[in-house]
N, CA, C and O atoms as a MOPAC input file, in Angstrom:
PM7 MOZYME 1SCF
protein

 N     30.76900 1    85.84100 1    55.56100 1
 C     32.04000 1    85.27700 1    55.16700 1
 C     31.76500 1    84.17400 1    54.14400 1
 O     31.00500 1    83.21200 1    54.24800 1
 N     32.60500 1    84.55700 1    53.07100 1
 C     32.02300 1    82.77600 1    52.34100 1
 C     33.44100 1    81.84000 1    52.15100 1
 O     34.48500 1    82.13600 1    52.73200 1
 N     33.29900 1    80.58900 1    51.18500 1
 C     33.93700 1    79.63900 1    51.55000 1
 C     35.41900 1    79.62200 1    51.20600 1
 O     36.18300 1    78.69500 1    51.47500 1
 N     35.83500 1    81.09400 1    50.39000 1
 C     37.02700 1    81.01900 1    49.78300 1
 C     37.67300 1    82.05500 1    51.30000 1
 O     38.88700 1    81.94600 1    51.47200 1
 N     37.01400 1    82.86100 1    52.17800 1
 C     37.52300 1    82.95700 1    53.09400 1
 C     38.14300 1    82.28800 1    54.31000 1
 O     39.22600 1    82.33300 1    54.89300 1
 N     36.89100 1    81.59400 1    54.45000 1
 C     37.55200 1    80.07300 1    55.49300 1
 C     38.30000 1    79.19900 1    54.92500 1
 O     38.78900 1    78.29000 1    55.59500 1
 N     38.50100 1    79.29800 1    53.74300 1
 C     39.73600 1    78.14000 1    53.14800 1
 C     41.18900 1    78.70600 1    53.52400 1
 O     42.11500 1    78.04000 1    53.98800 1
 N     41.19300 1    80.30200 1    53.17900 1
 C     42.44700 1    81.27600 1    53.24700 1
 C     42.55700 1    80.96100 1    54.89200 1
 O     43.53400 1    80.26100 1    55.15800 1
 N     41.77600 1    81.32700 1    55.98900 1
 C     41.93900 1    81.35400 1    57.30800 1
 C     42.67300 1    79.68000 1    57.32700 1
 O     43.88000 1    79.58400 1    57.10700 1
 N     41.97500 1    78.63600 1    57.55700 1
 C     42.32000 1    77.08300 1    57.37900 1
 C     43.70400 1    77.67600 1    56.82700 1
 O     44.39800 1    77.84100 1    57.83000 1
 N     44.46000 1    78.09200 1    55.63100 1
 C     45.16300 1    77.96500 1    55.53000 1
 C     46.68900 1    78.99500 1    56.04400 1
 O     47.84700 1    78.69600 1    55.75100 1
 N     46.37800 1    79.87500 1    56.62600 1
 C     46.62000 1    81.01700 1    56.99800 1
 C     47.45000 1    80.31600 1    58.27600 1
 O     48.66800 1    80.27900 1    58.45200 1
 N     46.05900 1    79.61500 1    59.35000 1
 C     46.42100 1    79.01600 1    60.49400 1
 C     47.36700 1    77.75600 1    60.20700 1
 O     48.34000 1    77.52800 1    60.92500 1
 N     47.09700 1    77.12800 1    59.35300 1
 C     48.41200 1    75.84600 1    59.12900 1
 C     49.59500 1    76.58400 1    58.99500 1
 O     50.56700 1    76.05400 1    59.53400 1
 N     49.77700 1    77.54500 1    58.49000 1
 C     51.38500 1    78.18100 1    57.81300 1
 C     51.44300 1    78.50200 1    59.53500 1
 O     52.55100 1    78.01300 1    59.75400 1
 N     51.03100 1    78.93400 1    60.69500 1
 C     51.33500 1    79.36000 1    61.79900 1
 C     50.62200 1    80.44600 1    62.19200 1
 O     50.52300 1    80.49400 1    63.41800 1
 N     49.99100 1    81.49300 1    61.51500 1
 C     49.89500 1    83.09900 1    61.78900 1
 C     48.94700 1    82.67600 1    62.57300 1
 O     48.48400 1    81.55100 1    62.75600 1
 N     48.65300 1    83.92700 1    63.11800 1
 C     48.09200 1    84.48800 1    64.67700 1
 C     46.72800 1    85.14800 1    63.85400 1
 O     46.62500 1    85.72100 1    62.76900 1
 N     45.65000 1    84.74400 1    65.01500 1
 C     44.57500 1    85.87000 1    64.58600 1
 C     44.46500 1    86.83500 1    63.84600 1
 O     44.09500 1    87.00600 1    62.68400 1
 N     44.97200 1    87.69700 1    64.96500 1
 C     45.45100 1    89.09000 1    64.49200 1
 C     46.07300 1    89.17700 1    62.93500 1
 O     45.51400 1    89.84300 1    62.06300 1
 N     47.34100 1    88.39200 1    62.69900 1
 C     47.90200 1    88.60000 1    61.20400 1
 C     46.92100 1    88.04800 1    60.41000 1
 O     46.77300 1    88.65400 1    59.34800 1
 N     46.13000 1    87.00100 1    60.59500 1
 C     45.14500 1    86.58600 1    59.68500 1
 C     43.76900 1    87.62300 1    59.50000 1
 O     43.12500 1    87.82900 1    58.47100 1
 N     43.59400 1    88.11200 1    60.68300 1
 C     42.75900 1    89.41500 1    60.29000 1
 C     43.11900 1    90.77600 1    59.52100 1
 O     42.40800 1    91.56600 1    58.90000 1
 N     44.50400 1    90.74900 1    59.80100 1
 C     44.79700 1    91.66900 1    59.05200 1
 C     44.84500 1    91.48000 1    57.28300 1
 O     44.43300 1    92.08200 1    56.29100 1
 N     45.24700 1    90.84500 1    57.45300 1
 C     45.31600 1    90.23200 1    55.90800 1
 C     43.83800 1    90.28900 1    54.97800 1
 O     43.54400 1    91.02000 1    54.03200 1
 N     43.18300 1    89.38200 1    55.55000 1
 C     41.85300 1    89.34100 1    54.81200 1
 C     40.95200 1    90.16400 1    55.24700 1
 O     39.76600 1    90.05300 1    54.93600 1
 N     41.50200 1    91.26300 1    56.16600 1
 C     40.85700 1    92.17200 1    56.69500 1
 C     39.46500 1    92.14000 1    57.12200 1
 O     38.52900 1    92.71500 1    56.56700 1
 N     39.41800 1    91.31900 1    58.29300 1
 C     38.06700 1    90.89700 1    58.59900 1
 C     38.31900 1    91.31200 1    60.00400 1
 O     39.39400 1    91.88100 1    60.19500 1
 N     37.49800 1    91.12700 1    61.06900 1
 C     36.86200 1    91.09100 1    62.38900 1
 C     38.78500 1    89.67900 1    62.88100 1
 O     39.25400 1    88.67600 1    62.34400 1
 N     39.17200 1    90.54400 1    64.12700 1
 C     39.72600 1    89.19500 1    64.68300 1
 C     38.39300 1    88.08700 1    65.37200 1
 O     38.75300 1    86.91400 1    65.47300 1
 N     37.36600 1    88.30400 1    65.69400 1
 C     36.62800 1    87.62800 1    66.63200 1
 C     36.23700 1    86.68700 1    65.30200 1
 O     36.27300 1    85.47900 1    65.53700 1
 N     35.94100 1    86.99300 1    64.21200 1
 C     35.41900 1    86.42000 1    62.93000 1
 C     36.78800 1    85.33200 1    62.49100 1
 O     36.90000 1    84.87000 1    61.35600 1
 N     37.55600 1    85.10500 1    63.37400 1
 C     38.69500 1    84.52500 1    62.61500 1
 C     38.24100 1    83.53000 1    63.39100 1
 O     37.64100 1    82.47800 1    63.17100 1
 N     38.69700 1    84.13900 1    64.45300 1
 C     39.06800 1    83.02800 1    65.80600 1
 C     37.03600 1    82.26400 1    65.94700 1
 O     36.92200 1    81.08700 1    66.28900 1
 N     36.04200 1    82.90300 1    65.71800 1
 C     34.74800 1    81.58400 1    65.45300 1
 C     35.12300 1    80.94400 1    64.45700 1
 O     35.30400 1    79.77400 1    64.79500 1
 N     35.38000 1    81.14100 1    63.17400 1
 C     35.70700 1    80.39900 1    61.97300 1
 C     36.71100 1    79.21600 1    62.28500 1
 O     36.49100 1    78.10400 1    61.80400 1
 N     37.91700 1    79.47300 1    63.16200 1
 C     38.84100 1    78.09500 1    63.72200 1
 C     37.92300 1    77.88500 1    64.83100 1
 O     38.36300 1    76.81800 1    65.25900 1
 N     37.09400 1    78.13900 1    65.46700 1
 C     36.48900 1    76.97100 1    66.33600 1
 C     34.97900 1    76.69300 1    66.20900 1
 O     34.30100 1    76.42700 1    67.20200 1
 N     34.55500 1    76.75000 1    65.17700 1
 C     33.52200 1    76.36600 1    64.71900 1
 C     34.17000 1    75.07900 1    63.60000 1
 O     33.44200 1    74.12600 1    63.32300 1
 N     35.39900 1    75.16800 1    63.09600 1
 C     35.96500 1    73.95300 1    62.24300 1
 C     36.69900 1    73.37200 1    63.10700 1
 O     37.73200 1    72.83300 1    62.71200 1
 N     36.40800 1    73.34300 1    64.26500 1
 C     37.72900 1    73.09700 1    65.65900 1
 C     39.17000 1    72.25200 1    64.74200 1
 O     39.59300 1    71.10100 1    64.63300 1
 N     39.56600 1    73.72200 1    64.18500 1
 C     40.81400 1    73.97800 1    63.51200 1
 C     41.77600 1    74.83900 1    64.54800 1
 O     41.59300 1    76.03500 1    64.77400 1
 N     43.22900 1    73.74600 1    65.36500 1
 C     43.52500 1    74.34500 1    65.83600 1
 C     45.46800 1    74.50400 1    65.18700 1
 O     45.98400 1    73.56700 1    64.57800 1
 N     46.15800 1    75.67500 1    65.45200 1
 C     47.41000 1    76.12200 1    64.73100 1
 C     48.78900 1    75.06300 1    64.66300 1
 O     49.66300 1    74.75900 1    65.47500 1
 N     48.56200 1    74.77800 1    63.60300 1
 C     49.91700 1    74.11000 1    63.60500 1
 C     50.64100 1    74.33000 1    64.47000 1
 O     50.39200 1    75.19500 1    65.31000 1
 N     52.03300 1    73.39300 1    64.48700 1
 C     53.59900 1    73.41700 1    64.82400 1
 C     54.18300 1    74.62400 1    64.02700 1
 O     53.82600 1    74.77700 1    62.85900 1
 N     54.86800 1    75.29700 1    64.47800 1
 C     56.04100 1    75.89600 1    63.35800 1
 C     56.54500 1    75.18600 1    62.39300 1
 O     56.74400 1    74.04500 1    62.81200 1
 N     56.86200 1    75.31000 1    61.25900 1
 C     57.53100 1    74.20200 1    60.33200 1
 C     59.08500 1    74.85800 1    60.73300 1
 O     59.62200 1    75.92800 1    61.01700 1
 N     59.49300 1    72.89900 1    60.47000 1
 C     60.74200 1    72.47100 1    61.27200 1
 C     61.62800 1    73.61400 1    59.84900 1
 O     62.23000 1    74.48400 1    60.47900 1
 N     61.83300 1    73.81500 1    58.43900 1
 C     62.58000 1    74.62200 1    57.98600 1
 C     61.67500 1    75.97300 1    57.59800 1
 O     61.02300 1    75.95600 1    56.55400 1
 N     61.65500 1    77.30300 1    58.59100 1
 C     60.99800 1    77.91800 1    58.08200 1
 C     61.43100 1    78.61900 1    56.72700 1
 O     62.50400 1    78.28900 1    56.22100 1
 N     60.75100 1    79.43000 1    56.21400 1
 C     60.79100 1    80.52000 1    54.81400 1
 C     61.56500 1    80.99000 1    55.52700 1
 O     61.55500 1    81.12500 1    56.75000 1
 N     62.78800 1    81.45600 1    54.23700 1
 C     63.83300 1    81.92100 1    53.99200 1
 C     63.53600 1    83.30200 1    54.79900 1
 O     62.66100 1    83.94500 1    54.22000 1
 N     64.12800 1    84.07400 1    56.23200 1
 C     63.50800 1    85.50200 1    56.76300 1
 C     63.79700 1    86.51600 1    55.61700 1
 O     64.82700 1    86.54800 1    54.94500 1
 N     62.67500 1    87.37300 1    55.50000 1
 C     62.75900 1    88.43600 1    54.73700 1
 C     61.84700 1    89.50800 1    55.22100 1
 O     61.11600 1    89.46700 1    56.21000 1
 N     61.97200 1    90.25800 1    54.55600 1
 C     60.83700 1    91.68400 1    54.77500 1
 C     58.97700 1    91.67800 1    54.93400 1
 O     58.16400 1    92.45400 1    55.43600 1
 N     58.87700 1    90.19900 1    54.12100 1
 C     57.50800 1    89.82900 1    54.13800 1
 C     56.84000 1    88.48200 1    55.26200 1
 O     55.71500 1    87.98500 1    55.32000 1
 N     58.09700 1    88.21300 1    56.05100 1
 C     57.90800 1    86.76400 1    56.42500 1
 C     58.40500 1    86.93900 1    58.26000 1
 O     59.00800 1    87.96400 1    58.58000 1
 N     58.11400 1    85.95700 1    59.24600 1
 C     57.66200 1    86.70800 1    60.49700 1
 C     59.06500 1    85.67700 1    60.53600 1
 O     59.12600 1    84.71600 1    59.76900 1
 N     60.31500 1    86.02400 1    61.63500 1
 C     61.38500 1    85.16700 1    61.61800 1
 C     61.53200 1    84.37900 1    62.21500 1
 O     62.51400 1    83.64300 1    62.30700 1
 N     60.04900 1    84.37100 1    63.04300 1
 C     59.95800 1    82.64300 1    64.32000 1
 C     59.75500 1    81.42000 1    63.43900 1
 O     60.33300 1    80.36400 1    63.18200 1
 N     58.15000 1    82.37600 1    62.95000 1
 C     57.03800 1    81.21500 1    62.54600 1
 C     57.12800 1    80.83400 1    60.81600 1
 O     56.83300 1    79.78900 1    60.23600 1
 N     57.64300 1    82.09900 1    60.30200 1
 C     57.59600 1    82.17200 1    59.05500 1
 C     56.29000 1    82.37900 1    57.97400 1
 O     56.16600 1    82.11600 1    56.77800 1
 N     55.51500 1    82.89100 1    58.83800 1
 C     54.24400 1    83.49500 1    58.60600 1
 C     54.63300 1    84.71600 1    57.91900 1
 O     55.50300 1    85.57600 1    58.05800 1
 N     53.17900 1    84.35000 1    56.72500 1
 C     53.60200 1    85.88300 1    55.52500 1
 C     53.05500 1    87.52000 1    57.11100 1
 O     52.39900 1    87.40800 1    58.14700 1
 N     53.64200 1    88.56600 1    56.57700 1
 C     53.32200 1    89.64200 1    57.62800 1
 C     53.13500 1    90.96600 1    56.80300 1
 O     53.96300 1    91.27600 1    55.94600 1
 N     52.18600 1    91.63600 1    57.03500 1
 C     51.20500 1    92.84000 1    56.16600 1
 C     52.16000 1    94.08600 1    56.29500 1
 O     52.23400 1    94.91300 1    57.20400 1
 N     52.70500 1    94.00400 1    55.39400 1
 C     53.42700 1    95.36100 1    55.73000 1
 C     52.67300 1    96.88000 1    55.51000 1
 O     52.37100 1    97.25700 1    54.37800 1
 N     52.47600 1    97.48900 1    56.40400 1
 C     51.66000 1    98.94800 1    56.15500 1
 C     52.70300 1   100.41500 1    56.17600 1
 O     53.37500 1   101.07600 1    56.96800 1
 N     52.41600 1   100.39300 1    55.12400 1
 C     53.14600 1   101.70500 1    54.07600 1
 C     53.15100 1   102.75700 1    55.15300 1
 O     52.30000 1   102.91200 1    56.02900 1
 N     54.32300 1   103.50400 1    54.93200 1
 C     54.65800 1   104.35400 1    56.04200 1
 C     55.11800 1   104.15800 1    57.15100 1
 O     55.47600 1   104.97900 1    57.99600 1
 N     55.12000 1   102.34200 1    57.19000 1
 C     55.17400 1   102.27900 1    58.78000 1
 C     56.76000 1   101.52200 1    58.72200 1
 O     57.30800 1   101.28200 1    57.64600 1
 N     57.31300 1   101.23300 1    59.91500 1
 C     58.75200 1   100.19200 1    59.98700 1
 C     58.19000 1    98.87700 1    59.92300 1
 O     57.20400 1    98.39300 1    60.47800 1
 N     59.08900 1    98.37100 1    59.07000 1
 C     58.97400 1    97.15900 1    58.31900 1
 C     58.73200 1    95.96300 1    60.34000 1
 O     59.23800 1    96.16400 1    61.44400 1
 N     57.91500 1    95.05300 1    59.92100 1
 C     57.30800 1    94.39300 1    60.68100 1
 C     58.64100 1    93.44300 1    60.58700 1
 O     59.23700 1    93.38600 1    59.51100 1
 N     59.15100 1    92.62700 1    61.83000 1
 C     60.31900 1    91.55300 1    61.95900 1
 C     59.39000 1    90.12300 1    62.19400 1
 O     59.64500 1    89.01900 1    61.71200 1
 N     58.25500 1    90.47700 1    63.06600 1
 C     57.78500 1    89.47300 1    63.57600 1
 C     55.89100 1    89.37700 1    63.47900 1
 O     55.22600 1    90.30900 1    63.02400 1
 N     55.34900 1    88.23100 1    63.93900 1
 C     53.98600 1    88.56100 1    63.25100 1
 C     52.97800 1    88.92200 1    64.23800 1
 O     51.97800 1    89.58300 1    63.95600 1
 N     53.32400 1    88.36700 1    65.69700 1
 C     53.08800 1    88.86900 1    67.31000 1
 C     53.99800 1    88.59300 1    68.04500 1
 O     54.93100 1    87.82000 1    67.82900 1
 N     53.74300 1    89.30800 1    69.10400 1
 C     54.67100 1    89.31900 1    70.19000 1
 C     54.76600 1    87.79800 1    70.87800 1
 O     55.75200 1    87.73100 1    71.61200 1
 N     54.12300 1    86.77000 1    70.83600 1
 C     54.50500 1    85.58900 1    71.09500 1
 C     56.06400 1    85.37200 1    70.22400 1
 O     57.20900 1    85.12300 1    70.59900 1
 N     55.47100 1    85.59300 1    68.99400 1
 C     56.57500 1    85.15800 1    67.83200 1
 C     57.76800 1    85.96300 1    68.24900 1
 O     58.86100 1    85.40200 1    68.17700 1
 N     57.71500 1    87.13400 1    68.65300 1
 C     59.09600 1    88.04600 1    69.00600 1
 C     59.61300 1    87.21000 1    70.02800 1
 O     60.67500 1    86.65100 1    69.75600 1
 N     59.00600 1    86.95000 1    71.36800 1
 C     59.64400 1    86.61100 1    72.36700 1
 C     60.22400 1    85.53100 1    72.22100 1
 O     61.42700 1    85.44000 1    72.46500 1
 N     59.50100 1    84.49300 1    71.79500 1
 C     60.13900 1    82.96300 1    71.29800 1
 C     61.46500 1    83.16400 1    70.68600 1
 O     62.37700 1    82.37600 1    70.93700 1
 N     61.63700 1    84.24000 1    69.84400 1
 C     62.59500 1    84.31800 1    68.65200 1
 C     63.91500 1    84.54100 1    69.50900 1
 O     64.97800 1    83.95800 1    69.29500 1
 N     63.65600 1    85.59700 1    70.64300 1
 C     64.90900 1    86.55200 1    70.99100 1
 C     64.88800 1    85.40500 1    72.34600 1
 O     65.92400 1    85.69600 1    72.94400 1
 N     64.40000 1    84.56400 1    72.90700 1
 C     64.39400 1    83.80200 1    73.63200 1
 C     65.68400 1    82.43500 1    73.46100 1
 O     66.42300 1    81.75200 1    74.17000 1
 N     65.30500 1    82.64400 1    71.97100 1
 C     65.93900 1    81.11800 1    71.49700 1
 C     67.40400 1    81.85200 1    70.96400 1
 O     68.39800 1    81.12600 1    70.93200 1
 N     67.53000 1    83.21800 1    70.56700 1
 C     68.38600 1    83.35500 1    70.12900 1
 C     69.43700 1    84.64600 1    70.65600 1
 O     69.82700 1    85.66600 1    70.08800 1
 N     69.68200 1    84.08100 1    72.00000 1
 C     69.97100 1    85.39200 1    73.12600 1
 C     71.31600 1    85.56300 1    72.70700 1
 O     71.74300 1    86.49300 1    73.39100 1
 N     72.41500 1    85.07200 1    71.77600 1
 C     73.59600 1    85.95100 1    71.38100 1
 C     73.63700 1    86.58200 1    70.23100 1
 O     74.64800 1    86.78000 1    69.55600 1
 N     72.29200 1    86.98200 1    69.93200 1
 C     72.24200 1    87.79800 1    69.13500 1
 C     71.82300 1    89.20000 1    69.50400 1
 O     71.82500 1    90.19200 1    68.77400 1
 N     71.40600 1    89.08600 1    70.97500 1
 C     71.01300 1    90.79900 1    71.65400 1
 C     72.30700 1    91.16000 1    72.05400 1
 O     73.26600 1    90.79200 1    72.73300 1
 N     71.79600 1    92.25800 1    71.14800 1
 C     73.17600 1    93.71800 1    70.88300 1
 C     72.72700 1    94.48000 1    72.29300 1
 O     71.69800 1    95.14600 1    72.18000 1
 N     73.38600 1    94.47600 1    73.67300 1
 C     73.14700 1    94.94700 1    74.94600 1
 C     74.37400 1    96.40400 1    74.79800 1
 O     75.54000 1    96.55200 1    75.16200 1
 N     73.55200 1    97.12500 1    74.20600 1
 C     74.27100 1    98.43300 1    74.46400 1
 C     74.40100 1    99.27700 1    75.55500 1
 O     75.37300 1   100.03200 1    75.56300 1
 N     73.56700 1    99.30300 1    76.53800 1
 C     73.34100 1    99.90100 1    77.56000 1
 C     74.32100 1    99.26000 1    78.84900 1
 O     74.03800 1    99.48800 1    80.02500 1
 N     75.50900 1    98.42800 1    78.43600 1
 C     76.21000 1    97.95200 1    79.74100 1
 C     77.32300 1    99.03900 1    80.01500 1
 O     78.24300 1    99.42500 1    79.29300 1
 N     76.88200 1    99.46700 1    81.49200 1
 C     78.05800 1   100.49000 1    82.12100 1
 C     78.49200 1   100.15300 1    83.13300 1
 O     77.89800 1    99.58800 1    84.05100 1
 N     79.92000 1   100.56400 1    83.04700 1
 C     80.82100 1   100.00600 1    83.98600 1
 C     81.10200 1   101.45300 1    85.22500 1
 O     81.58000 1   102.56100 1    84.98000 1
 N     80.55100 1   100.84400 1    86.67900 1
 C     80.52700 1   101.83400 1    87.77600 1
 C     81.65000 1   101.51900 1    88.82600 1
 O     82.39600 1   100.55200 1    88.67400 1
 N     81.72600 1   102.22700 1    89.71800 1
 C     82.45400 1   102.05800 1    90.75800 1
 C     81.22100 1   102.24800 1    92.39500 1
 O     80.34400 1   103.11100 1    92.43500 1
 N     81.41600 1   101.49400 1    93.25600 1
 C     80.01100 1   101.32500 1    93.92000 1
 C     80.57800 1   102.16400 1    94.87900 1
 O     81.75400 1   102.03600 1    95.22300 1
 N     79.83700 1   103.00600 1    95.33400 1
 C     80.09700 1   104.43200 1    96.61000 1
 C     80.26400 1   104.16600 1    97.83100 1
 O     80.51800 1   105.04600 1    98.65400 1
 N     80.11300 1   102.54900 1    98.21600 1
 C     79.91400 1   102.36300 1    99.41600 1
 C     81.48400 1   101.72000 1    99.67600 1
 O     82.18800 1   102.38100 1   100.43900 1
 N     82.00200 1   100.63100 1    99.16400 1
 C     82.57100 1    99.72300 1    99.28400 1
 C     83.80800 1    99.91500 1    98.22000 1
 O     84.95500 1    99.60600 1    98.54100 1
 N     83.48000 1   100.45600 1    96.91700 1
 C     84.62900 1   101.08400 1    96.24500 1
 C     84.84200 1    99.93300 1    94.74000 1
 O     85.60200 1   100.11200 1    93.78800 1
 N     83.99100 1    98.89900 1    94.95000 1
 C     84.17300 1    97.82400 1    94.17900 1
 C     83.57600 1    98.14500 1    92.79900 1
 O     82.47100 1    98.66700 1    92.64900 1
 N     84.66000 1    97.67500 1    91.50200 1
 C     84.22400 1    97.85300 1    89.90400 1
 C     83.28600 1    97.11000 1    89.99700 1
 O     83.39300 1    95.94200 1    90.37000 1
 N     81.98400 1    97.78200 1    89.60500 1
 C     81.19500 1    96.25000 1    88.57700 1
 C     80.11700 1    97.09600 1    87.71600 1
 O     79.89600 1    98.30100 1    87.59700 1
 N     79.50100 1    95.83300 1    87.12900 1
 C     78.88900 1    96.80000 1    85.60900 1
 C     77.19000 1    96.48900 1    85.92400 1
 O     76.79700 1    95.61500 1    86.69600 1
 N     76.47100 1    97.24500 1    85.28500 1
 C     75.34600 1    97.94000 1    85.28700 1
 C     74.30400 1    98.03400 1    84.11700 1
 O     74.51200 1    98.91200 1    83.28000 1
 N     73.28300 1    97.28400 1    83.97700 1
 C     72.84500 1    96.91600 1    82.23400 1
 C     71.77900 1    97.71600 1    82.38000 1
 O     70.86100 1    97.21300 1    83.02700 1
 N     71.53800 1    99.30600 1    81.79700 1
 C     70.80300 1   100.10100 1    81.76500 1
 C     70.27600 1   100.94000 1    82.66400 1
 O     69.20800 1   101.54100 1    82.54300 1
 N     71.20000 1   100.99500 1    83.78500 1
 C     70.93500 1   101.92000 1    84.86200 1
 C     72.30600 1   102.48100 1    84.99700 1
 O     73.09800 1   101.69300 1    85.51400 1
 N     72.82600 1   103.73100 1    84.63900 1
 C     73.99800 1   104.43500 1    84.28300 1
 C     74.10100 1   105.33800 1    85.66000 1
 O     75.20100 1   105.64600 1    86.11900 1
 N     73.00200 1   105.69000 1    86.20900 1
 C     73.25900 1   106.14600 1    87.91400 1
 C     73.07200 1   105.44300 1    88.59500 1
 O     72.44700 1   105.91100 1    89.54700 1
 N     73.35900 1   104.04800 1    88.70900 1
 C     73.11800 1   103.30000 1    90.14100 1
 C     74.42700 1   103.78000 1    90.93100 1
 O     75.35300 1   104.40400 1    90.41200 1
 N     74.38000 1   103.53600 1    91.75700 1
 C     75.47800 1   104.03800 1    92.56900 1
 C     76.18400 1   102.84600 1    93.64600 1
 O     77.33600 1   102.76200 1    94.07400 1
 N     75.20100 1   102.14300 1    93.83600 1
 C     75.86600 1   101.01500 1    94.82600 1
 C     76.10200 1    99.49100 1    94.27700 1
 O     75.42900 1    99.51800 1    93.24700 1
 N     76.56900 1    98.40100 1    94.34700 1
 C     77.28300 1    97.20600 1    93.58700 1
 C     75.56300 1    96.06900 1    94.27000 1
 O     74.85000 1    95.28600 1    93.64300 1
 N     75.51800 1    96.45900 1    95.51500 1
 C     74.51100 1    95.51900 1    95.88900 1
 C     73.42700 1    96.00200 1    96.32300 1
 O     72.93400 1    97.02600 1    95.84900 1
 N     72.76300 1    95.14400 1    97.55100 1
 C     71.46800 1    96.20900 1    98.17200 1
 C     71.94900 1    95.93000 1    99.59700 1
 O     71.28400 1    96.30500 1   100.56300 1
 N     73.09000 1    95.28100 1    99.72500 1
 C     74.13900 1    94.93600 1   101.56500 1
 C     74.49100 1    96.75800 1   101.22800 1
 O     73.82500 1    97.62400 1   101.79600 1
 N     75.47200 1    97.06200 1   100.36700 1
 C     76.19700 1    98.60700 1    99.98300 1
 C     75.19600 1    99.51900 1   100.41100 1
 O     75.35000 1   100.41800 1   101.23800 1
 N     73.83300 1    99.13600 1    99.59700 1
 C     73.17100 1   100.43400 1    99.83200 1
 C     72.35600 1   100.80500 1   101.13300 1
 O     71.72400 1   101.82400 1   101.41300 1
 N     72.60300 1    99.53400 1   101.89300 1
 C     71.75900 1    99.67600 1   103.16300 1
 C     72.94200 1   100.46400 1   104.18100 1
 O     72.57200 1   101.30200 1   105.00400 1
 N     74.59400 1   100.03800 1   103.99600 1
 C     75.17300 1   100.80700 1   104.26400 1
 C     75.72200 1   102.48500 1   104.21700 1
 O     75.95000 1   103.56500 1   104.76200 1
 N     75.70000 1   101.76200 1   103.25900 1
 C     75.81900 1   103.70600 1   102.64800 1
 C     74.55000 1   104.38500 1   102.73300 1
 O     74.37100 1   105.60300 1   102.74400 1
 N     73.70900 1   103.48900 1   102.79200 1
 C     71.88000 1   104.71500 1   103.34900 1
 C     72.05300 1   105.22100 1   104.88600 1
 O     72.06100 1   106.24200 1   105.57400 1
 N     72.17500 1   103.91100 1   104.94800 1
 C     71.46700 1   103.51700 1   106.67500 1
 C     72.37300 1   103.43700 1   107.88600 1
 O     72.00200 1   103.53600 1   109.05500 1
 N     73.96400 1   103.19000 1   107.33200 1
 C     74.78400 1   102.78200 1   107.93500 1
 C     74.62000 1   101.53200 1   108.84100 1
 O     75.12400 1   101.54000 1   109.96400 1
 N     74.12600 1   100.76400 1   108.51400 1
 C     73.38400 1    98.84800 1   108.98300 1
 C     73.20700 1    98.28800 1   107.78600 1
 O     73.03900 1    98.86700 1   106.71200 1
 N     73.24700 1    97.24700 1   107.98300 1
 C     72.83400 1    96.65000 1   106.54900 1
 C     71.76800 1    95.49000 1   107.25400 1
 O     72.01700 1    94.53400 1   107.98900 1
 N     70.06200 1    96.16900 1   106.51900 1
 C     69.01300 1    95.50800 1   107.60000 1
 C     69.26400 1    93.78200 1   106.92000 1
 O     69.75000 1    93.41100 1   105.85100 1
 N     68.84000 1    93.21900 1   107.77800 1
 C     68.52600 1    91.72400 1   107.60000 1
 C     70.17800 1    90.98200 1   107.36800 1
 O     70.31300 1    89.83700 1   106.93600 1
 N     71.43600 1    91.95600 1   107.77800 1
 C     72.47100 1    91.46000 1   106.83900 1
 C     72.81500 1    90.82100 1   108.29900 1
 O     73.16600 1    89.65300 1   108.12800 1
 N     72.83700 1    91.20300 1   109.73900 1
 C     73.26300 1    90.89500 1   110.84300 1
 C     73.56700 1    89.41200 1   111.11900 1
 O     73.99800 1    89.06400 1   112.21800 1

């Protein structure tokens, strides 16, 4: 590795990116990244407080540049840390398509259902009834 590589990594890791995106990029070894930050015990910035404008090239947590590979669907995020943080912080933005509205077999009561379209019972009191006819532990 020479010195214009560890300058790019050093700088790679200040903008935020992850191993991994920094290996990808300069296309090296991840293990070769991650000795290079702790042999300079260089450790990752903060997120910057205004990130880059989100786009097609840029990760939408951290704002880390992200390798786009031809053929493939355009990358949103730069790791899955960065995804979870993102959809974490920004939960009215999940589009929950999968909510269905049931009627429970036991008891007769409306209620709704987020990705299980055959449940059949409202609780697990219903289903011990309608299984078992008892409802264990409910006594």
């Amino acid at each position: 590795m020479d010195d214009a590589q560890k300058r790019m990594i050093i700088t790679y890791r200040d903008k935020g990116c992850s191993y991994k995106t920094i290996a990808d990029i300069l296309k090296i070894p991840v293990n070769t990244v991650k000795s290079c930050c702790r042999r300079n015990q260089h450790k990752k910035s903060e997120p910057p407080q205004n990130p880059v404008t989100p786009d097609k090239d840029h990760c939408l947590n951290c704002g880390c540049e992200i390798v786009i590979i031809k053929g493939h669907r355009p990358k949103k995020f730069c790791s899955d840390q960065c995804r979870m943080a993102w959809w974490n912080s920004h939960k009215d933005n999940v589009n929950k398509k999968a909510v269905y509205s049931l009627v429970c077999k036991y008891c007769g009561a409306a209620f709704e259902a987020y990705g299980a379209k055959n449940r059949k019972y409202c609780s697990r009191r219903c289903y011990y009834m309608g299984r078992y006819g008892k409802a264990a532990g409910y006594e």
